[in-house]
N, C-alpha and C positions, 0 to 999 in steps of 0.2 A: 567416469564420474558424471554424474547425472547435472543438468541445467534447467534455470526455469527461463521460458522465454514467452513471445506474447504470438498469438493467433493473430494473422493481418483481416483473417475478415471477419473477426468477432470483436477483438480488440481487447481479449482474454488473458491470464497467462495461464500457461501449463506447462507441466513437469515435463521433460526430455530425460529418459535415461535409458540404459541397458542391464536387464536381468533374463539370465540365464541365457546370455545369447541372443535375447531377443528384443529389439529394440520398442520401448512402452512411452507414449504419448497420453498423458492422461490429463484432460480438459479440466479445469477450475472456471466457478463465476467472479473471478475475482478479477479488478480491472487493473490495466498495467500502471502502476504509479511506483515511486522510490519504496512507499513504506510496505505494502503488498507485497514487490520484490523481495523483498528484505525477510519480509516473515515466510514465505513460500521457500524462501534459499536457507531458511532454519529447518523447514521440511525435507528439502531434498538431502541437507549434511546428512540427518539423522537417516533416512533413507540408505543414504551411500555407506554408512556405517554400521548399519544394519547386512546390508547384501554382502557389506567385505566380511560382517560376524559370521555368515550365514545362517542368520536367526530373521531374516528379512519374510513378512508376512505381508500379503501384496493384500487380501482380503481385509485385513486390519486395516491399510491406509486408505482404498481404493475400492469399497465393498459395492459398489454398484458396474465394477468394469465388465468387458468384456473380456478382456485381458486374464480375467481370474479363469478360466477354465483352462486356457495354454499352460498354467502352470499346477494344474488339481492333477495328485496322483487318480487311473482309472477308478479306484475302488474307492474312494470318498465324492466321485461323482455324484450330484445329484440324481439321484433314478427318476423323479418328479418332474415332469414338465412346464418349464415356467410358462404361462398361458397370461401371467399380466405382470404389470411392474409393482404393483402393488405388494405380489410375492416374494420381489427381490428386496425391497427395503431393508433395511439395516436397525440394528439395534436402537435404542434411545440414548444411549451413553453415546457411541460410535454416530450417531448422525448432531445430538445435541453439541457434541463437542466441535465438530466441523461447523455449524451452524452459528458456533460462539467464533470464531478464529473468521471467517467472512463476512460478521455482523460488528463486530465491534471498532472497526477503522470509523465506521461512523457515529462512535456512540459517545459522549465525554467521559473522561478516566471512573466519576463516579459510577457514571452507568454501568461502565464495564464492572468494576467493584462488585457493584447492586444483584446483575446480572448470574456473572462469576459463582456468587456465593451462592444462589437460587439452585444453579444447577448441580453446582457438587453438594450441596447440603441438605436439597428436598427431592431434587428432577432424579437424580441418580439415581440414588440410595432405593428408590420407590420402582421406577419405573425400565431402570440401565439395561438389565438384558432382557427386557420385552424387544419383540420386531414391533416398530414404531407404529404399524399398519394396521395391528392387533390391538390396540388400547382401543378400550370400548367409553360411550360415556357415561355408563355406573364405574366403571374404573375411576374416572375423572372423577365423579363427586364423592365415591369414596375414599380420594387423596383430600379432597377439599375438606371432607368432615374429621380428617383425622388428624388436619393442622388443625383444626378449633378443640385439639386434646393435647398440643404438644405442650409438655412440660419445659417452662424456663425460670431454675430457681425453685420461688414457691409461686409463679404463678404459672397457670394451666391456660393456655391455651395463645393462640396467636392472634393481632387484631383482625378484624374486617380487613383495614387498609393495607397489613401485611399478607393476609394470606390472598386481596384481591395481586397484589402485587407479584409473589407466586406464580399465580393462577395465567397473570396475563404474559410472562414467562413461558410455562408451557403452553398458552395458547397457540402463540408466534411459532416456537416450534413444530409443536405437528400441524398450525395450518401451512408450513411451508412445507412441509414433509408431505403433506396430502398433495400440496402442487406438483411436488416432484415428483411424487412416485404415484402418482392419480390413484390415492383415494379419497372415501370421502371422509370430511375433516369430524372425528366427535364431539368437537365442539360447539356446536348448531345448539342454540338453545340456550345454553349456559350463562345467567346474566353476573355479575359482578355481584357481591354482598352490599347492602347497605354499609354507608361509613357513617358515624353520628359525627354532627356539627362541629367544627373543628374548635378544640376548646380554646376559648377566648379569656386571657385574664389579665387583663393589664393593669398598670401601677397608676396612682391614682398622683396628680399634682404635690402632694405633702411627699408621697412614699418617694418621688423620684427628687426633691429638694433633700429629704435624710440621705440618699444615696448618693447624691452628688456632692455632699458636706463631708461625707463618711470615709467613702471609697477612696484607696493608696492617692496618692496624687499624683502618680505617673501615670493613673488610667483615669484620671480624672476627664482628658478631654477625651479620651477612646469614648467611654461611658456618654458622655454628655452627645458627641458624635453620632452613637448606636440610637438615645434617645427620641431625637430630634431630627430624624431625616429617615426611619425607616427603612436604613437599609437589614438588607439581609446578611449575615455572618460573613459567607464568603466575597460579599461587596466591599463592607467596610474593614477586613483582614487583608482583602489585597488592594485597598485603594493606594492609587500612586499620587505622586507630587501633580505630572504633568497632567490629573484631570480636576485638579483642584482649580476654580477658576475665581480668583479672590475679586477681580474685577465685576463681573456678573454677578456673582454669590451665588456658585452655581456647582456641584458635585458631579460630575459626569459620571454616571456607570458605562464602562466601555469593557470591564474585563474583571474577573473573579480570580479568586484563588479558592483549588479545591485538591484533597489533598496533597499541598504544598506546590499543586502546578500552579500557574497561570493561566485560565480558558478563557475562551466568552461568558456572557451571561445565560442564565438559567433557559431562559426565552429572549428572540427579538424583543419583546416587549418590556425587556428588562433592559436596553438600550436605553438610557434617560437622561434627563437632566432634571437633580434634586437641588430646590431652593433654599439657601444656607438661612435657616432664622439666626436671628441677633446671637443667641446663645452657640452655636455651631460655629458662626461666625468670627469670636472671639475666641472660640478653642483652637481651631483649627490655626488662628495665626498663632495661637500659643506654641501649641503643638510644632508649626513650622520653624519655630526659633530651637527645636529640640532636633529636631530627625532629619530634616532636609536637605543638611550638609552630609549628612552618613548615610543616607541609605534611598532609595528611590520609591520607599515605603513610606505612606504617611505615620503607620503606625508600626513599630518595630521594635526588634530585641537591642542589646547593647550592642549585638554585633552588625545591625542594620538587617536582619533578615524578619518577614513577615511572622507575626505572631501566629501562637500556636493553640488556636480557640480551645481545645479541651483543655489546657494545661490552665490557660487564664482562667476559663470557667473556673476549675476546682481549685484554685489558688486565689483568686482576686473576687470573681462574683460570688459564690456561694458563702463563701467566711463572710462577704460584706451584710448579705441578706440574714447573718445567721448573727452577725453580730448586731445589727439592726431589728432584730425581734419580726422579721419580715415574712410569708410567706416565701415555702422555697419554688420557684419558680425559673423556666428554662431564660436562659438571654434574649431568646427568640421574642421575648412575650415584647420587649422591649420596641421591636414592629408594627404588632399589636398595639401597644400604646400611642406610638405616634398616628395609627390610622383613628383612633377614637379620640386623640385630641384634638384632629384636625376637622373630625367628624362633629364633636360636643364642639369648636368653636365657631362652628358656622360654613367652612367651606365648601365649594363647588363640589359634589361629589366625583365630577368628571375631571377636576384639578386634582383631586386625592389618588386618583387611579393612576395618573400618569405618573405621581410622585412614587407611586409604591410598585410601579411596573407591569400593573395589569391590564389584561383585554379590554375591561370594560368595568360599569360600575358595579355588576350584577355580585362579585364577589363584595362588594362591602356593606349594600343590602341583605347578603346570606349571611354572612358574616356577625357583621357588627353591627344589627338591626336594631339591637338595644339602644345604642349608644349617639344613634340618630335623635337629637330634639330639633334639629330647623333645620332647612334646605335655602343657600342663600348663593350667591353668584359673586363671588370673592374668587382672590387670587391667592393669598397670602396674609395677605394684611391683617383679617382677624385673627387670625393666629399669632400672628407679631403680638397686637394688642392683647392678648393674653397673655402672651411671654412676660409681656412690659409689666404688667399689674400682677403675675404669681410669679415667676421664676428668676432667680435670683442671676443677674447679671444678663437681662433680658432688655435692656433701654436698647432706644434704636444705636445702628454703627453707621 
């Protein structure tokens, strides 16, 4: 039975086992931690279950070894002389796949999702049993041109921002493939497609008073929450009790929920502290006399477990906008909003940025350039004063 153990002077793990007699050492870049362990010892089972089936294919797991020829019958020897490594590369299915199982310990559950679905659904299907070595870059852009024909439904074709997304998918892959197996990368040249401006449409002072008069009253403070502080879906779905700071008036982003784990945020820069206005203010203690005894979610089901953003959507937001004669429009925009109110009432733009978790101002300039009428050196306060004078239960706390 085969073991995986670690290299002392790489600090690596790799397989230990015995087939056919012969004992096989095959090096991984993977670094020795619990969860590596863990996945590499799902490799070896299947391994070991394979060699006891004797259906064990040592080129299918290990396609770059030296190892493979000790066990090649003479007459399927290669007659060809490998003269570079570039010759030995491996398929795109077979290296793509190895290249997802050592990349994603560091990617968040979404990414992997993101990822996951790219390869088996376009990298595959397209490119799987090419030698990875061999893809040329008319290859590449005519995969790129032929996502801008894929049918979904009735529409035709995929966006810019989905099929750049794609694209930079397989770029990782064979430039890493190029590193290994030295050649040169086809992607030299190839720039990303244009995305257009990311569409902005937020809810104007009246539309978010109809919504807030309208909507269930059990998401009355979720709603009022999402409006008013900007956060993002997975912030304000996994916001917990203990970074509610009623003292300060202050929301701590310190952790998401995505789906249904609990991660960090999107970016460091998503690390913040959002200032509660007067309306947020008085939900949120609402809200606390509701959930806080049950569950360690501020916002939650009857059984205290974090809400379940598609379900609310198409249950709670969309009937409300639909019963409200309202444009139908994503919850997101609701971020949107709060960045152009804080925009239209005057505040700091470099105070708006840290509220919304960004690098710098330059996104709310590209952004929400419209919605700029004065540049002022506020902290909050205008804003308040806006609350105080349009939105209903906006006096100071």
């Amino acid at each position: 039975m085969g073991n995986v153990r670690v290299r002392k002077e790489t600090g690596k793990l790799l397989f230990d086992f015995f087939y056919q007699g012969v004992r096989c050492r095959e090096q991984t870049v993977m670094d020795d931690s619990p969860a590596n362990r863990k996945r590499l010892e799902s490799f070896m089972a299947q391994i070991d279950r394979e060699i006891k089936a004797g259906g064990f294919d040592y080129e299918k797991y290990f396609p770059n070894s030296a190892n493979i020829a000790k066990f090649m019958q003479p007459a399927v020897l290669d007659p060809l002389p490998r003269s570079s490594d570039s010759y030995a590369a491996p398929f795109v299915k077979d290296f793509s796949e190895e290249w997802y199982l050592e990349s994603e310990i560091s990617w968040k559950i979404s990414q992997q999702k993101t990822v996951r679905g790219i390869i088996d659904k376009y990298v595959v299907p397209r490119f799987g049993v090419i030698n990875i070595s061999h893809i040329t870059k008319g290859d590449i852009l005519k995969f790129r041109a032929s996502l801008a024909k894929v049918k979904i439904g009735t529409k035709v074709g995929l966006s810019p921002m989905r099929i750049n997304h794609i694209m930079t998918t397989l770029r990782m892959i064979l430039n890493d493939a190029a590193d290994r197996f030295n050649f040169n990368t086809p992607f030299t040249g190839i720039k990303p497609l244009k995305v257009p401006r990311t569409d902005v449409d937020p809810f104007t002072i009246e539309e978010i008073n109809l919504i807030l008069e309208r909507v269930r009253n059990d998401f009355k403070n979720y709603y009022t929450t999402r409006f008013f502080t900007g956060m993002r879906t997975g912030e304000i779905d996994g916001l917990q009790w203990q970074y509610v700071d009623f003292a300060k008036k202050q929301i701590l982003i310190r952790e998401t929920i995505v789906e249904r784990r609990i991660e960090t945020p999107k970016t460091p820069y998503s690390l913040r502290e959002i200032h509660m206005a007067a309306p947020v203010f008085t939900a949120l203690k609402a809200q606390y006399e509701l959930t806080a005894k049950i569950s360690k979610f501020v916002f939650c089901g009857r059984n205290g477990k974090p809400l379940n953003h598609c379900n609310i959507t198409k249950r709670v937001w969309y009937p409300t906008l639909k019963l409200l004669n309202l444009k139908r429009r994503r919850p997101y925009q609701t971020r949107h909003t709060m960045a152009t109110l804080w925009l239209a009432s005057g505040e700091n733009p470099e105070w708006i940025a840290r509220q919304m978790g960004h690098t710098s101002t330059e996104m709310l300039f590209t952004v929400y350039s419209r919605f700029v009428p004065n540049l002022t050196r506020q902290d909050g306060s205008a804003f308040e004063n806006l609350l105080a004078s349009r939105i209903q239960g906006g006096a100071n706390v």
